[in-house]
C-alpha positions as CSV (number, residue, x, y, z in Angstrom):
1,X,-17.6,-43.0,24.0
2,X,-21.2,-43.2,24.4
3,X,-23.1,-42.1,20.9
4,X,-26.0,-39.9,21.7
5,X,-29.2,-39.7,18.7
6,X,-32.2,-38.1,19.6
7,X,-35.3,-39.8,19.4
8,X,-37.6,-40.4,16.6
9,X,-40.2,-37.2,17.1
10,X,-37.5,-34.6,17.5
11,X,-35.6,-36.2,14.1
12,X,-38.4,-35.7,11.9
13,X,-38.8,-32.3,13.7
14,X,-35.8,-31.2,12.6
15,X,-36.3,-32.7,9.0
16,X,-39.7,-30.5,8.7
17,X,-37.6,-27.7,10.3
18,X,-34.9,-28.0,7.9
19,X,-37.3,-27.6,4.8
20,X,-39.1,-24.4,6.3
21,X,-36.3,-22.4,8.1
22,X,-32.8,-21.7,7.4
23,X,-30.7,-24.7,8.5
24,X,-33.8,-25.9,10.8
25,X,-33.2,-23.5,13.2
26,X,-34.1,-20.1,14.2
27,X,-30.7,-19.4,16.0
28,X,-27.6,-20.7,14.8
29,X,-26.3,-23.0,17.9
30,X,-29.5,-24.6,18.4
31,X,-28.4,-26.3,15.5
32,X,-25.3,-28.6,18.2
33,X,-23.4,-28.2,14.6
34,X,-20.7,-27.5,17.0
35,X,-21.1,-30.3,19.1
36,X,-21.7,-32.6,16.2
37,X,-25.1,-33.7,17.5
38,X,-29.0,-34.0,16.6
39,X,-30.9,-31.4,18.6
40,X,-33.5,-32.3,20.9
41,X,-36.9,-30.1,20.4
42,X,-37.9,-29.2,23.8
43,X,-41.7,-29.4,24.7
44,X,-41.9,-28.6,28.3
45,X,-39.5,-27.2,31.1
46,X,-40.9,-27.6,34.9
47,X,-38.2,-26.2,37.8
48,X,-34.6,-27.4,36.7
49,X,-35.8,-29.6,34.2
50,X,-37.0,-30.0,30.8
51,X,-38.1,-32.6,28.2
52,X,-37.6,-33.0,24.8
53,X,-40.7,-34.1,22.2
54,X,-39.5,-38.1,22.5
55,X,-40.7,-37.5,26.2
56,X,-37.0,-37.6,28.1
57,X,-36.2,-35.5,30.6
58,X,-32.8,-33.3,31.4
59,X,-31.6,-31.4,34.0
60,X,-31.2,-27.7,31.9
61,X,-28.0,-25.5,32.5
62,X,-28.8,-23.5,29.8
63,X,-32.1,-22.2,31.2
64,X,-32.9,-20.6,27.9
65,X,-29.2,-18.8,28.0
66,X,-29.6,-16.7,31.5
67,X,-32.7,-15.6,32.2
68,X,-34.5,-18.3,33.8
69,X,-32.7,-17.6,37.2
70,X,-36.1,-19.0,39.0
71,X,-36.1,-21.9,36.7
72,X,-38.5,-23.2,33.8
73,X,-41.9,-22.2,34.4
74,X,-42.0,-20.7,38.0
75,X,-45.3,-20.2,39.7
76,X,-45.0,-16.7,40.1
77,X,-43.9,-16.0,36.4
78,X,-46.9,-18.0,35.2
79,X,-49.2,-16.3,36.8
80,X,-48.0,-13.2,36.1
81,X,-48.4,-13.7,32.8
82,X,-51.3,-15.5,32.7
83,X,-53.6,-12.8,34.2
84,X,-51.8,-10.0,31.9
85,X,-52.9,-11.9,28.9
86,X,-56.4,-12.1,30.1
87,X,-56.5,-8.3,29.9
88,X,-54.8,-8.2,26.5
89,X,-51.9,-9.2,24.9
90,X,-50.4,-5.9,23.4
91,X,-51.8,-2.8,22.8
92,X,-49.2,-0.4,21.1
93,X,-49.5,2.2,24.4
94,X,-48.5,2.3,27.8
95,X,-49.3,0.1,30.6
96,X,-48.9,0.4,34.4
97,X,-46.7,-2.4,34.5
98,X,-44.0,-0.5,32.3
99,X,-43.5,2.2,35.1
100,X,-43.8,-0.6,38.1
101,X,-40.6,-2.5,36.4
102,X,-39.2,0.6,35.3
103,X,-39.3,1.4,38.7
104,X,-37.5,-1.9,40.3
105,X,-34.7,-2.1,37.5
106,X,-33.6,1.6,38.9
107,X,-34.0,0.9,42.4
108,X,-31.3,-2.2,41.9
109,X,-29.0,-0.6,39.3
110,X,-28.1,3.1,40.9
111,X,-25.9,3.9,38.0
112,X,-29.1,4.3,36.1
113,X,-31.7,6.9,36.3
114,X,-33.6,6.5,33.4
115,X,-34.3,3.1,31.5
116,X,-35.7,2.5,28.1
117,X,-37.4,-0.8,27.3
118,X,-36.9,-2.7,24.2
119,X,-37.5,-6.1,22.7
120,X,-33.9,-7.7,22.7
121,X,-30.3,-7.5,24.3
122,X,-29.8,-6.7,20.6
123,X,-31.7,-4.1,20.3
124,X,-30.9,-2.7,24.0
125,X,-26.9,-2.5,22.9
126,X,-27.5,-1.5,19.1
127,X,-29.5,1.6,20.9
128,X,-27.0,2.3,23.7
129,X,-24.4,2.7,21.2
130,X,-26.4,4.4,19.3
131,X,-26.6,7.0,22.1
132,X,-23.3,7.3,23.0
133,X,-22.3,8.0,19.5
134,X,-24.9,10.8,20.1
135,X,-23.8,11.9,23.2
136,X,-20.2,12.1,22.4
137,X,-20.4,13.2,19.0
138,X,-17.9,10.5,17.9
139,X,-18.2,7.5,15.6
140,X,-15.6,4.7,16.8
141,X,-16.5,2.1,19.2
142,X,-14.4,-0.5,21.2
143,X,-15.8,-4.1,21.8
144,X,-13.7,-6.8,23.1
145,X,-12.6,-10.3,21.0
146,X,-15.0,-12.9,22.5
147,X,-17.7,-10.6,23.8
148,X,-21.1,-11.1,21.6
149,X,-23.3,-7.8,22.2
150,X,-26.3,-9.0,19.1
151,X,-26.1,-9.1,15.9
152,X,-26.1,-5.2,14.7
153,X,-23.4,-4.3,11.9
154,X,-21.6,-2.4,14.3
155,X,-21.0,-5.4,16.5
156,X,-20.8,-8.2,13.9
157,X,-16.8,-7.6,14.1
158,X,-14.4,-10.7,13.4
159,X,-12.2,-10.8,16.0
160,X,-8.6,-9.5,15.1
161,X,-5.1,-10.3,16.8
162,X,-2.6,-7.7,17.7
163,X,-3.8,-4.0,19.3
164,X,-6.4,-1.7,18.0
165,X,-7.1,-3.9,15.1
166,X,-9.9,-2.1,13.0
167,X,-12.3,-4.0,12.2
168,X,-13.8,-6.2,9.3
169,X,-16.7,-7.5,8.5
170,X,-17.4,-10.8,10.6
171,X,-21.0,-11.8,8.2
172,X,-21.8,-11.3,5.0
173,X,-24.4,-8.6,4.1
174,X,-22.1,-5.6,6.7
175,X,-20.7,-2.9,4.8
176,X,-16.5,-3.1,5.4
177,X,-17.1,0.7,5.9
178,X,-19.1,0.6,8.6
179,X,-17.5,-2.4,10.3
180,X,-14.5,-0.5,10.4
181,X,-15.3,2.0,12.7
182,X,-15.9,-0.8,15.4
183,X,-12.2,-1.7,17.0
184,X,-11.8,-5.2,17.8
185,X,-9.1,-5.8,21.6
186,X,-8.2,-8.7,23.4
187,X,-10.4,-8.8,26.7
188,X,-9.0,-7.9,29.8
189,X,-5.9,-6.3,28.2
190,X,-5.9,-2.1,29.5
191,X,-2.5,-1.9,27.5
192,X,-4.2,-2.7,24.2
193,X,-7.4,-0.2,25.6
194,X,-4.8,2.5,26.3
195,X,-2.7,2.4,22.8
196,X,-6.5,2.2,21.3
197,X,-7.7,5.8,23.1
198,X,-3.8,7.1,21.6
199,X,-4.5,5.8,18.1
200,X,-7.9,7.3,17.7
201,X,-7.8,10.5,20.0
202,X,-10.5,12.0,20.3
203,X,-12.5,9.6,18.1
204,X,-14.1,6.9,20.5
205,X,-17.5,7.5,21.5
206,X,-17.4,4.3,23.7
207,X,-16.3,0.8,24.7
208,X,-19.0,-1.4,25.4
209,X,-17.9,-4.8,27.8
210,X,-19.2,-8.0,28.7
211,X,-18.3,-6.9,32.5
212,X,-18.2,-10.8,32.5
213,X,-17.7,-12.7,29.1
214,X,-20.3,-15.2,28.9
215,X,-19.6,-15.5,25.0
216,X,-16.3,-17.1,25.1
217,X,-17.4,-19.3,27.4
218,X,-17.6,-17.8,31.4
219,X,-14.2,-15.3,31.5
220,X,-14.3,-13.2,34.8
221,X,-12.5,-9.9,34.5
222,X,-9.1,-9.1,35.6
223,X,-8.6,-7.9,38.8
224,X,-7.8,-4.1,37.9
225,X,-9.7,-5.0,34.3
226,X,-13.3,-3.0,34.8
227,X,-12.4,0.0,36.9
228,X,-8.9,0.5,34.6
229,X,-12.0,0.7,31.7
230,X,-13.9,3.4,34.2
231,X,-10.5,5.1,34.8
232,X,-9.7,5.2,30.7
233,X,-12.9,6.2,29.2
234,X,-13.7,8.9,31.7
235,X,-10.2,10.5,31.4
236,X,-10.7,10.5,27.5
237,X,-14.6,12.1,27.7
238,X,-15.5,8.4,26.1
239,X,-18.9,6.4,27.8
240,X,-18.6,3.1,29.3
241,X,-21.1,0.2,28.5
242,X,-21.8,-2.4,30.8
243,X,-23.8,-5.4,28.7
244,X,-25.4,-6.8,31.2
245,X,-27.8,-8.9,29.0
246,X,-26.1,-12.3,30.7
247,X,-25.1,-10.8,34.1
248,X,-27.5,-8.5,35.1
249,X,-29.9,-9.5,37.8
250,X,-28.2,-12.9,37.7
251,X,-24.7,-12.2,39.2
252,X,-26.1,-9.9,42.4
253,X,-29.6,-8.1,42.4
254,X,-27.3,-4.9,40.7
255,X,-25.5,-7.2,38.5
256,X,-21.9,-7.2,37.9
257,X,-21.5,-3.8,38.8
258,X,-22.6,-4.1,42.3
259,X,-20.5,-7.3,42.5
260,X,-17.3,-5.3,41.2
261,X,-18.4,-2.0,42.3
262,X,-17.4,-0.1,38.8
263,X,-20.4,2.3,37.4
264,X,-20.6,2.5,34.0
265,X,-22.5,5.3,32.0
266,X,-25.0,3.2,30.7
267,X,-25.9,-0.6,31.4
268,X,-27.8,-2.8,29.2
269,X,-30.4,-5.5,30.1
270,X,-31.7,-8.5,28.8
271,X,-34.3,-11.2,29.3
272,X,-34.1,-11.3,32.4
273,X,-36.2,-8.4,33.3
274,X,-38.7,-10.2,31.5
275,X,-38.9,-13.6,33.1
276,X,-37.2,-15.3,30.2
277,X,-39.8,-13.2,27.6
278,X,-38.7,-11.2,24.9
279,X,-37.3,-7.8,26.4
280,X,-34.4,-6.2,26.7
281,X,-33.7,-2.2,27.8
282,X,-30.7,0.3,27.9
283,X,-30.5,3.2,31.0
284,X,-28.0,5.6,32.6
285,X,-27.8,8.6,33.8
286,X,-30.6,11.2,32.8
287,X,-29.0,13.7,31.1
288,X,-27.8,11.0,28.7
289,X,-31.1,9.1,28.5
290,X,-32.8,12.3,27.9
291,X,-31.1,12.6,24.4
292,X,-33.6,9.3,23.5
293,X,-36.9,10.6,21.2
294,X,-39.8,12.3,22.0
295,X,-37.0,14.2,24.8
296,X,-33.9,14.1,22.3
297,X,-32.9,13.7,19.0
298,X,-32.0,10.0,19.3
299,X,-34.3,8.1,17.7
300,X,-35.7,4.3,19.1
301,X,-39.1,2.8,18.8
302,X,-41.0,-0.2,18.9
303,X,-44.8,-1.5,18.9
304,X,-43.9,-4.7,21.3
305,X,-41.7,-2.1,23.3
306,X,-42.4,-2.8,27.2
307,X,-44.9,-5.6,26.1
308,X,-47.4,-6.2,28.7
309,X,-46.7,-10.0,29.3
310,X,-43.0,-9.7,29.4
311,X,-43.4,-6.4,32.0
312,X,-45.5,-8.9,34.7
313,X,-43.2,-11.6,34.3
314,X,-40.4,-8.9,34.6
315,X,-42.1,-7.6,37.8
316,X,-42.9,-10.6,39.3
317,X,-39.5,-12.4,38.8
318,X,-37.3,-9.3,40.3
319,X,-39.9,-9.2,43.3
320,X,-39.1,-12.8,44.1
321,X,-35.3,-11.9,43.8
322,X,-36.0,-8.8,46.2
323,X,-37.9,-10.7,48.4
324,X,-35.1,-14.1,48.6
325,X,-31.8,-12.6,48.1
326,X,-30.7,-15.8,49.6
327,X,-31.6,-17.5,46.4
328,X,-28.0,-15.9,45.3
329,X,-25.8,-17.4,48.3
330,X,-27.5,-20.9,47.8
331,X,-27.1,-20.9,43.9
332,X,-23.4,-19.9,44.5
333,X,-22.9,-23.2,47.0
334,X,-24.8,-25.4,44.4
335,X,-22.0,-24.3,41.2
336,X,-19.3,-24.1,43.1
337,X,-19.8,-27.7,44.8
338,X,-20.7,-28.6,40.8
339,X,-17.8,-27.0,39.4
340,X,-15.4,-28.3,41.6
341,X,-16.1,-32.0,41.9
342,X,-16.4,-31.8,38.4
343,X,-13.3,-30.5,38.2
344,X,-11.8,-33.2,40.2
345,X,-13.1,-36.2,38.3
346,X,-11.0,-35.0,35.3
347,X,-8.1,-34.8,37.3
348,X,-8.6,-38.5,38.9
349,X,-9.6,-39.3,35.4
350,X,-6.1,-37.6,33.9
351,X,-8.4,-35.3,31.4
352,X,-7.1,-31.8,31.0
353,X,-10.2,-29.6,32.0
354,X,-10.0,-26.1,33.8
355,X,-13.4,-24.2,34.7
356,X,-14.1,-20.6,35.4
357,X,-17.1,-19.3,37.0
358,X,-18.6,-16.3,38.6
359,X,-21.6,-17.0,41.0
360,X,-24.0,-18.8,38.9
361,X,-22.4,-19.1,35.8
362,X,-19.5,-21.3,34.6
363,X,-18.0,-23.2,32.0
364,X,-16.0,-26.2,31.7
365,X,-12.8,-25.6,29.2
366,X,-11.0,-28.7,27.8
367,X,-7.5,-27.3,28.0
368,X,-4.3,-27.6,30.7
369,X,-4.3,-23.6,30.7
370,X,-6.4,-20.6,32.3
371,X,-8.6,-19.2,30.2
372,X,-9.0,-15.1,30.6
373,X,-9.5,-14.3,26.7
374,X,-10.3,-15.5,23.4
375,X,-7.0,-16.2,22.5
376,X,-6.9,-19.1,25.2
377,X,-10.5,-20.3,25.1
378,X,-9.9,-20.7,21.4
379,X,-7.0,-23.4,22.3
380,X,-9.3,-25.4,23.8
381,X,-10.0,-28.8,22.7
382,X,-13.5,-28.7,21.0
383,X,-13.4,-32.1,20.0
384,X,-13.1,-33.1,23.3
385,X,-15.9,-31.1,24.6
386,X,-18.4,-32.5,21.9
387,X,-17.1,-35.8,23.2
388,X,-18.3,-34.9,27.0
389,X,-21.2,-32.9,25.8
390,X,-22.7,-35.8,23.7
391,X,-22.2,-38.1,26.9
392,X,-24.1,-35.5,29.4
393,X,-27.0,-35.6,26.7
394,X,-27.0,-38.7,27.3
395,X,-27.2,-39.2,30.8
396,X,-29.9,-36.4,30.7
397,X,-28.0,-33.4,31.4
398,X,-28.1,-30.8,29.0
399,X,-25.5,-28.2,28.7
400,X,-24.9,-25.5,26.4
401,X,-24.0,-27.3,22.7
402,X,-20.5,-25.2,22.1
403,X,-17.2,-24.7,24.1
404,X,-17.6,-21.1,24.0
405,X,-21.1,-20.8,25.7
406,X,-21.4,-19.6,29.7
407,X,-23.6,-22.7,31.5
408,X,-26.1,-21.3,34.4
409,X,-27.4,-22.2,37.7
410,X,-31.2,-21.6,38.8
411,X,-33.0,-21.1,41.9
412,X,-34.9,-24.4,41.0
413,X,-31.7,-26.6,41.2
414,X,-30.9,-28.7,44.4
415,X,-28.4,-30.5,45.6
416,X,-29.5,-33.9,43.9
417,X,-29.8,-32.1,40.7
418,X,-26.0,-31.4,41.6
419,X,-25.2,-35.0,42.7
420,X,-26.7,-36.5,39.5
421,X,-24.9,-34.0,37.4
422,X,-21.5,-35.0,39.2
423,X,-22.0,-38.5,38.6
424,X,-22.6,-38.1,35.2
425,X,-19.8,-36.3,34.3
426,X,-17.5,-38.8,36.5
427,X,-18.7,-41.4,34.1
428,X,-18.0,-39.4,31.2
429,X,-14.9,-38.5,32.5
430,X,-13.7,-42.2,32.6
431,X,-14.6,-42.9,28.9
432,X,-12.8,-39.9,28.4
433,X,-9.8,-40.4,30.0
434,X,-9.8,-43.7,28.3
């Protein structure tokens, strides 16, 4: 199997990064500790591709983890942003451009009629929850093992086994008091949701779900999984979250809940209303969002709060999706061709691989069994993936550096992109299969 080492500019890099920032990174999987690899420092990304500070070139699947659904540095986007900052980079106080994307995230998400913008998907969830337990009056929350939502305490939960599982503390520095008012269930399991709402009666304030996991690696929902959630949380007088940070805008124009057709109460957003800028924002129905300050007693604030450059590359990026909803279909063709005749050069090449994927995103899982939870996507065979992922790097492709990371699609990939992609991984697949 093919050794990849980055070049000589992106090591020493990393050994300047290492002596100024925790681990040499300012996210932990940029790090490829997972993968067992050196990371590349990326300089410059152009369509589907970027390029690292030793000058090579990849073809990106990670497009910055979502949000880059027109690809790196799209006309449009630029000059979006480039004419807001001419004007000003941040001013503390409202802009026109706030209300003008305001406007297009509630025109494509209809379960929304109000929407608050923030800086992260971290912050959007941390405040929707936040709400709900306002809203509700109640302090217990349901997430799902697998499903990452940011790092606030109330979400930093290790993943337990068995139903309704309180909580613990899954990093240091979270009070054990607080994490245990956050219940930890297996994804796409109503049974464990139902026993959950019986445990705790009249205690949950919400459930908040990936509508599709990208965290675990891509997990669809269960047929029946999503509406079942709708069906339990409004019977009980408990709010549903969709996090649409990955999904949103990327799966359909009204994310995964026009694709499924479930409404939640409130939906959060991430960068992808922002062109791939720092932004994030939280919405629902107005006599929920009305509870948020100066209106409510729900406090939320924030200087860099509908920033000016992320709002015109948020406006311009959902006006080219508006404009070319076809961009959806075609991206769909592209991963699906990808996914498959990947899928059937580990079978010629007798590696166990399945794959899941939902439109645009997928994930390639090392393993002889579906995955629909953590429980199975943590069987898979990580080695084996570090194995295939350092091979890719090498060949120029550059996927996500952990199993349990969704891969994505852009507008700016073709069908050569595809075809090199393929070709790379047949190769792989043969050493391999070895």
């Amino acid at each position: 199997m093919t050794t990849t080492t980055t070049g000589a500019k992106s090591r020493e890099l990393q050994r300047r990064a290492e002596a100024a920032i925790p681990g040499g990174v300012n996210s932990p999987v940029r790090a490829f500790q997972s993968v067992g690899g050196e990371p590349a420092f990326i300089v410059k990304g152009k369509g589907a591709r970027i390029w690292d500070a030793d000058g090579k070139s990849y073809i990106d699947y990670v497009s910055s983890w979502g949000p880059l659904i027109l690809g790196h540095a799209a006309p449009e986007v630029v000059e979006a942003v480039m004419a807001a900052a001419r004007n000003g980079t941040s001013f503390g106080a409202s802009t026109p451009a706030e209300v003008e994307l305001a406007e297009a995230v509630l025109a494509a998400y209809p379960a929304m009629e109000k929407v608050r913008f923030v800086s992260s998907g971290t912050e959007a969830t941390m405040s929707a929850i936040r709400l709900a337990r306002a809203y509700t009056g109640r302090k217990r929350i349901i997430k799902f093992e697998g499903c990452y939502h940011g790092h606030a305490d109330s979400l930093l939960v290790k993943a337990g086994s068995g139903v309704a599982t309180l909580g613990i503390p899954g990093s240091a520095g979270v009070p054990e008091e607080l994490a245990q008012l956050t219940i930890a269930l297996p994804y796409n399991n109503l049974k464990a949701v139902e026993q959950a709402f019986k445990q705790f009666k009249g205690e949950i304030a919400c459930v908040i779900v990936e509508p599709v996991a990208g965290n675990m690696g891509c997990v669809p929902p269960a047929p029946d999984f999503l509406d079942g959630l709708r069906y339990l949380t409004s019977r009980e007088e408990a709010l549903l979250i969709f996090d649409e940070v990955m999904t949103g805008f990327r799966l359909a124009l009204g994310g995964a809940q026009e694709l499924y057709g479930t409404r939640p109460d409130l939906t959060t957003l991430g960068k992808i209303i922002g062109g791939g800028l720092p932004v994030g924002a939280y919405g629902g129905p107005a006599e929920i969002m009305d509870l948020v300050a100066p209106l409510g007693p729900v406090y939320q604030a924030g200087t860099l709060s509908g920033n000016p450059l992320a709002m015109a590359a948020g406006v311009a990026t959902i006006n080219f999706l508006c404009e070319h909803r076809e961009v959806y279909s075609r991206m769909e063709r592209l991963t699906s061709t990808l996914v498959a005749m990947v899928l059937d050069a580990a079978r010629d090449a007798g590696v166990a691989m399945v794959a899941n994927r939902v439109g645009s995103m997928f994930t390639f899982f090392f393993s002889s069994d579906a995955v629909s939870d953590w429980s199975s996507a943590a069987k898979c065979d990580v080695r084996q993936f570090s194995r295939f992922h350092a091979a890719m790097l090498h060949a120029g492709i550059y996927l996500p550096p952990s199993q349990f990371e969704a891969a994505f699609m852009s507008a700016a990939h073709t069908a050569e992109d595809v075809s090199e992609t393929v070709a790379a991984a047949t190769e792989a697949m043969r050493e391999l299969g070895a």
